[in-house]
C-alpha positions as CSV (number, residue, x, y, z in Angstrom):
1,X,0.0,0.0,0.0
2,X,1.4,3.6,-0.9
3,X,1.7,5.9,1.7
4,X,-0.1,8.6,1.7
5,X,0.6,11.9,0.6
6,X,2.0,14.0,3.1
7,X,-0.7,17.1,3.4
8,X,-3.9,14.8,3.5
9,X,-1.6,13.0,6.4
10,X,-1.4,16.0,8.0
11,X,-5.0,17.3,7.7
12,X,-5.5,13.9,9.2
13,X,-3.7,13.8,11.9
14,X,-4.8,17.4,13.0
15,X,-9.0,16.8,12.1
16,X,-7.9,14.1,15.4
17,X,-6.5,17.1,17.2
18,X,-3.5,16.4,16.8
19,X,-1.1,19.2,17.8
20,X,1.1,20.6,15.6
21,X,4.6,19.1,17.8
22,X,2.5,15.8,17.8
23,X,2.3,16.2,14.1
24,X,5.3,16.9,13.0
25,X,6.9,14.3,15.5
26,X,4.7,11.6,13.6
27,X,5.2,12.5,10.0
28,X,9.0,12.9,10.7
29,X,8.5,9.1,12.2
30,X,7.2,8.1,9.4
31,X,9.5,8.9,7.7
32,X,8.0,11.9,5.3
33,X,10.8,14.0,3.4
34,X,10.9,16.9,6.7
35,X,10.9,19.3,3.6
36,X,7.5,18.0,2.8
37,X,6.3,18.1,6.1
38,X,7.2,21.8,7.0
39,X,5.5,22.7,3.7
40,X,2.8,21.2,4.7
41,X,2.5,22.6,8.4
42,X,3.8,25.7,7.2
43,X,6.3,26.1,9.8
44,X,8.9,28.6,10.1
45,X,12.7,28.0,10.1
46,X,12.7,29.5,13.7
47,X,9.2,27.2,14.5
48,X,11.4,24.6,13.1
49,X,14.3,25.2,15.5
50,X,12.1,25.7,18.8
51,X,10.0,22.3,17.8
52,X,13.3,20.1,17.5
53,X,14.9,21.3,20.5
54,X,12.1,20.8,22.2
55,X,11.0,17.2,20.6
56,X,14.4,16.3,20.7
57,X,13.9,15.8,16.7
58,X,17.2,14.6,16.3
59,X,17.4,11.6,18.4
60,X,14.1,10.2,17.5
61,X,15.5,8.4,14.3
62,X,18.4,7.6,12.3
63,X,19.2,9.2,9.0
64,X,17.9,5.5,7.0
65,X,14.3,6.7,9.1
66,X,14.4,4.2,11.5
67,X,13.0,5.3,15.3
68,X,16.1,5.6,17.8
69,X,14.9,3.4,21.2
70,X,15.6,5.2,24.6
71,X,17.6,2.1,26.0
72,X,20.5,3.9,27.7
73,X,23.1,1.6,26.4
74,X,22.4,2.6,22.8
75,X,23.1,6.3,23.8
76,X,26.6,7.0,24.9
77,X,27.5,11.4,25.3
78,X,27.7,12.2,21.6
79,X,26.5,9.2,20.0
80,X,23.5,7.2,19.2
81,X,23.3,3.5,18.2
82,X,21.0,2.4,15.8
83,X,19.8,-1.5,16.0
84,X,18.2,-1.9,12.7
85,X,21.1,-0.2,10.9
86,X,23.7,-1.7,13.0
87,X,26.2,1.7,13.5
88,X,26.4,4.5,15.6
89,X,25.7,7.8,14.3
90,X,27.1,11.2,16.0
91,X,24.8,13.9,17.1
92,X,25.8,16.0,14.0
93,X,24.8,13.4,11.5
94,X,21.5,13.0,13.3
95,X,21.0,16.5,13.5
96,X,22.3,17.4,9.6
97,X,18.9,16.7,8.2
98,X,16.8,19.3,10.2
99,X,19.6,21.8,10.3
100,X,19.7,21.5,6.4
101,X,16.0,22.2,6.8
102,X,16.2,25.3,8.8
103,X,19.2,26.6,6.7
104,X,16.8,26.0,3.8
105,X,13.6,28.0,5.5
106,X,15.9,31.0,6.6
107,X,16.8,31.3,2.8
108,X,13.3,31.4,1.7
109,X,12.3,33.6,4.6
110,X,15.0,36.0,3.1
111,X,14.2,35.8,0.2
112,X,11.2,37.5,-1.6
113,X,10.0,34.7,-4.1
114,X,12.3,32.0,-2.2
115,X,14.2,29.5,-4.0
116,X,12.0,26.7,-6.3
117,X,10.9,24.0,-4.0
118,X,13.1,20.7,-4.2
């Protein structure tokens, strides 16, 4: 079964009353392109960079999409272990897709027209 697309995934998830953290935590999860998902919330680089500090974005899946577990012992000070994937990933690697994101929004919000969409 194809997923679905991301907007009608988020119109679903908020028509439950869902809130926005809740859906962006679960579409990110799901592993929706975060591009696509900010587009569809409509969120702000800076909404972007409060929500992830916040959710602890980073830590909550590897880059291959797979959901981190909160076992300590797969957690060491600046490093994250990923079962499924088998390797440890540091906290910049987990944290390059959202930052790319944010880098991304802040251009956009510069700019007048904004860049074409990816």
């Amino acid at each position: 079964m194809d997923p679905k697309p991301v907007g009608d995934r988020a119109r679903e998830l908020l028509a439950r009353h869902a809130s926005r953290e809740e859906t962006l935590l679960t579409l990110y999860l799901e592993r929706y392109p975060l591009t696509a998902v900010t587009a569809a919330l409509r969120i702000s680089s800076r909404e972007l960079k409060e929500l992830a500090k916040r959710l602890s974005l980073a830590l909550s899946r590897c880059p291959q999409g797979h959901e981190l577990m909160d076992a300590p012992g797969l957690h060491a000070s600046s490093a994250h272990y990923c079962p499924k994937c088998e390797r440890w990933f540091t906290d910049g690697m987990l944290g390059d897709e959202i930052n790319l994101e944010i880098a991304r929004l802040k251009e956009r919000e510069r700019s007048p027209t904004g860049p074409p969409d990816p």
